[in-house]
N, C-alpha and C positions, 0 to 999 in steps of 0.2 A: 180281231186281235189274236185267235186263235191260230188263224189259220197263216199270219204272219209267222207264225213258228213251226209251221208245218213241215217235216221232213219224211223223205222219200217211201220212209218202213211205217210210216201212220195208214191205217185202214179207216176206211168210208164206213159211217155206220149211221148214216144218217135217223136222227130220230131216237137214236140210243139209250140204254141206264148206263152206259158206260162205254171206256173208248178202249180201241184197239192197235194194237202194236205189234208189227212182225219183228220177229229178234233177228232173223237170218235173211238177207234179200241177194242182189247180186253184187253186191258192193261189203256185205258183210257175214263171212261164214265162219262160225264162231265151231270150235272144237269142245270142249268141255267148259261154256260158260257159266258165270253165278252170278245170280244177281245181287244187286247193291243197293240199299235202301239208306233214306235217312228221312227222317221229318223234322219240321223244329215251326214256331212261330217266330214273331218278331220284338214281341214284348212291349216293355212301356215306352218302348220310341214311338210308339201309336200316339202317347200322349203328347207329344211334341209335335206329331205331323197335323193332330187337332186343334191344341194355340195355334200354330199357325198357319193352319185352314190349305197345309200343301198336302197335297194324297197321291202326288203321281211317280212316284220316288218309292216307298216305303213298301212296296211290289218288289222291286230290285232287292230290299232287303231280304223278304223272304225266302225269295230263290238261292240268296246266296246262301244262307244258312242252312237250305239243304243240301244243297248242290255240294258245297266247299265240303261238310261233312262228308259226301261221297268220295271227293275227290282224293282223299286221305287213303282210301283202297286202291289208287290208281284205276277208277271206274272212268268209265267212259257215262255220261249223263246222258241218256234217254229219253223220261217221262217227266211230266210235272202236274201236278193235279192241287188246286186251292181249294180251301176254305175260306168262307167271310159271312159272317155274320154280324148284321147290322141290327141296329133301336128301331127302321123303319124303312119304309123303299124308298131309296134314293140312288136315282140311277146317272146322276151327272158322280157320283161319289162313287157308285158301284165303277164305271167307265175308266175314271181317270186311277182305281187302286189295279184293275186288271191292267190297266196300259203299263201301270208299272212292272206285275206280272210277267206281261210278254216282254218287257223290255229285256227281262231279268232273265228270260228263259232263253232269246236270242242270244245273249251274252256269252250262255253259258251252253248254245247248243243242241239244247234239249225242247221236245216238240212239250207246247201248252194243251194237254192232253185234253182237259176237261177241268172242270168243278165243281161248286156245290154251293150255292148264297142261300144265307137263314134270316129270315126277318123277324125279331125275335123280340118285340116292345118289351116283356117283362124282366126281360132280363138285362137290355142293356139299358142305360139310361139317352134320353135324345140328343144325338149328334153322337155317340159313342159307337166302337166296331171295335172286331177283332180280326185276324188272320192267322189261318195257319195252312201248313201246306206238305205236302212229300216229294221227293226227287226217286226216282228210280231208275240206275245205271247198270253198266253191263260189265266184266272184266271175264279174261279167260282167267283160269282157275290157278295155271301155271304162274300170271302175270302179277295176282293179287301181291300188295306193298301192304303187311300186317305188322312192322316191327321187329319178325324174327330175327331176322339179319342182322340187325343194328348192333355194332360190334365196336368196342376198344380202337379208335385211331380214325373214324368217318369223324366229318366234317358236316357241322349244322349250320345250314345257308338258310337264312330270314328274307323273305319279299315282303315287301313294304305295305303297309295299311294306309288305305284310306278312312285315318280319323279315327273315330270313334265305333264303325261295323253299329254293330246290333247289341250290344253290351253294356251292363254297370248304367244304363241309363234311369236306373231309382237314386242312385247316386249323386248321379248328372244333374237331374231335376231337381232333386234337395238341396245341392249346392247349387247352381244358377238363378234355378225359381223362387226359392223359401230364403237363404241364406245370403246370396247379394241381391236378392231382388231385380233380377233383369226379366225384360221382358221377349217374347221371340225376338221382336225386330230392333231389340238395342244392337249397337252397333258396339262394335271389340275391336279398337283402335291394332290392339294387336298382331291381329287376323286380318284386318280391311276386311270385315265379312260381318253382317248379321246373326243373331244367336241361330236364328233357322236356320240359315246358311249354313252354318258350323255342325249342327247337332243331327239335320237331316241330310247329309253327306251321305249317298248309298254304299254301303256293304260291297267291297269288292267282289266278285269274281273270278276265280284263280283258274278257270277252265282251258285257257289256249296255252297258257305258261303247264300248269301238271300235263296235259296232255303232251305238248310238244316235248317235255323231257322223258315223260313214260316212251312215249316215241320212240327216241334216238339212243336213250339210256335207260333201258329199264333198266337194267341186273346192276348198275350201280346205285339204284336209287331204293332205300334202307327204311326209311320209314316217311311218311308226311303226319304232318299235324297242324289241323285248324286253329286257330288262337282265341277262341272265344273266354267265353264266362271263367272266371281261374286263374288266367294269364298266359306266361308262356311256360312257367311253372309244372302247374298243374295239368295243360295239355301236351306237355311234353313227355311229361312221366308217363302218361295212358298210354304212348306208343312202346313203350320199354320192352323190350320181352322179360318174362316172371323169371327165366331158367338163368338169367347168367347174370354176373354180379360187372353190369354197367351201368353208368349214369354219364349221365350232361352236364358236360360245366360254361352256363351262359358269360359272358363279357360286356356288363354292361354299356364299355365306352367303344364296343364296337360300332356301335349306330348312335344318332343324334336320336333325343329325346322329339317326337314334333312337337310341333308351337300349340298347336289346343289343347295337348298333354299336360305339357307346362302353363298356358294359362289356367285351366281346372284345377289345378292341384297348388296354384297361387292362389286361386279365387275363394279353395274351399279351404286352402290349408291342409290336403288332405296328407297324410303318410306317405313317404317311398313307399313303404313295402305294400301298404292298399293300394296303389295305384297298379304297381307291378301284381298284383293278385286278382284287380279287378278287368282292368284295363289292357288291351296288347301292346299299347306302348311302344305302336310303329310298327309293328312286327304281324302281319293276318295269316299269314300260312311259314309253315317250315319244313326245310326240306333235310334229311338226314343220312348222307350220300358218302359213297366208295369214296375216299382223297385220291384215287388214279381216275373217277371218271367225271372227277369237279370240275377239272376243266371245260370238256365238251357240256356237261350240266349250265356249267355258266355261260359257256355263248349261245347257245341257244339260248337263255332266259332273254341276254343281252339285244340278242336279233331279236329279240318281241318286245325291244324296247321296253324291259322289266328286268334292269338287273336284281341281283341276289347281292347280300351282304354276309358272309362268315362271318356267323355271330358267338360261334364255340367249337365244341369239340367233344367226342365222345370218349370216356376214360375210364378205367378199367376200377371201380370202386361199386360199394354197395348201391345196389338201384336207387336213383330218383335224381334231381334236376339240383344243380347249386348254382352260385354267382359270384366269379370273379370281378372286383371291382374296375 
């Protein structure tokens, strides 16, 4: 599985404590690079991937969650290294959470460096596990997208989520599990999908779409931001720059709500404003871009078959994020 991910600048270390990586080869000579780190776990969607006895998915989450994190510095994804720690050795379980892994790491371009498995009875309870993992990318130093830019009159274009990502799932569970009482494999007329189906949906990865626009447009491309835990809210405001009196004005009826959005939030009754706080609510990455360089931004999204949706607008008001209805 590893070695499915293998690219050109990985070094042979056979027998190793650890793997190795050339940053420079003949295909990549970097001037004043920095590198880009992110880590992150997956969370209680582990408890969902456990009802229903699926593990080979929930890899792909992890990756993304690091990776996407990176991808917000316009990093180019290099390394990936997991953690998992298991109640006991089980290696049909160890197999199919790596294949997810590799899946995740193909995705997203980055060689499956290495990792680390814990067998750890005391700790976890039997059939239980966890994951976590890091991503480490490259960017030239000139090229890094840190939010400074982000100025009075750019345009913030949304790509689209698949589902529910890695997020708000104690939520999820409370409302599906405890509160309508369904079980993974009820079925949701709504959806034509089973609750597994729905809930273990993997975490997009945004890496050919960021890359192909760092590409063609860097110098119009102003800030990114991952959509996680918060909403679009709260990970919008973190790209802000502190000096200058900007903020975001989202449009909610720019984009359709998705349907598992809307069924959740039937199901549990939950708030607008928790939904939009918990949940992306359609929206997994955003892009915070020049208005002269939106155009070429958005055909390239379009050629990878991922357009974008202008979901607001950047205005010249005290920093933080609002919502035009």
């Amino acid at each position: 599985m590893l070695s499915k991910t293998r690219t050109p600048r990985v070094m042979d270390l056979p027998g190793g404590f650890a793997g190795l990586f050339r940053l420079n080869d003949d295909q990549h000579q970097y001037r004043d690079p920095v590198l880009v780190s992110g880590t992150d776990g997956v969370g209680t969607k582990i408890k969902v991937a456990i009802l229903a006895q699926r593990f080979d998915t929930i890899g792909i989450d992890l990756v993304a969650m690091c990776v996407n994190d990176c991808l917000c510095l316009a990093a180019e994804p290099l390394l990936f290294l997991d953690y998992i720690a298991l109640s006991h050795d089980d290696p049909d379980l160890l197999a199919d959470l790596v294949a997810g892994v590799s899946d995740g790491c193909l995705q997203s371009g980055a060689a499956l460096l290495g990792g680390e498995t814990a067998i750890m009875p005391d700790l976890y309870a039997a059939g239980e596990f966890d994951m976590a993992g890091f991503c480490v990318g490259v960017a030239e130093r000139s090229g890094l997208v840190d939010g400074s830019q982000i100025c009075a009159g750019d345009c913030v274009l949304g790509l689209p989520s698949h589902g529910f990502h890695s997020n708000g799932y104690s939520l999820i569970r409370k409302v599906v599990f405890e509160h309508a009482g369904l079980e993974v494999d009820s079925h949701v007329p709504s959806l034509s999908a089973s609750v597994a189906d729905v809930l273990l949906r993997p975490t997009r990865i945004y890496a050919p779409e960021i890359q192909a626009v760092v590409a063609g447009h860097a110098a119009g491309v102003h800030g990114i931001a991952h959509i996680t835990g918060g909403g679009l809210q709260e990970n919008i405001e973190r790209i802000l720059p502190q000096q200058k009196d900007v903020a975001v004005c989202l449009r909610k009826a720019a984009w359709a709500t998705p349907p598992e959005m809307v069924w959740l939030q039937e199901l549990g009754q939950i708030q607008e404003d928790e939904m939009y706080r918990v949940f992306n609510m359609g929206i997994g990455m955003v892009l915070i871009v020049d208005p002269e360089a939106r155009p070429g931004i958005e055909s390239a999204l379009s050629h990878l078959g991922s357009p974008a949706t202008e979901i607001g607008e950047v205005i010249e008001a005290a920093r933080g994020v609002s919502w035009q209805s």
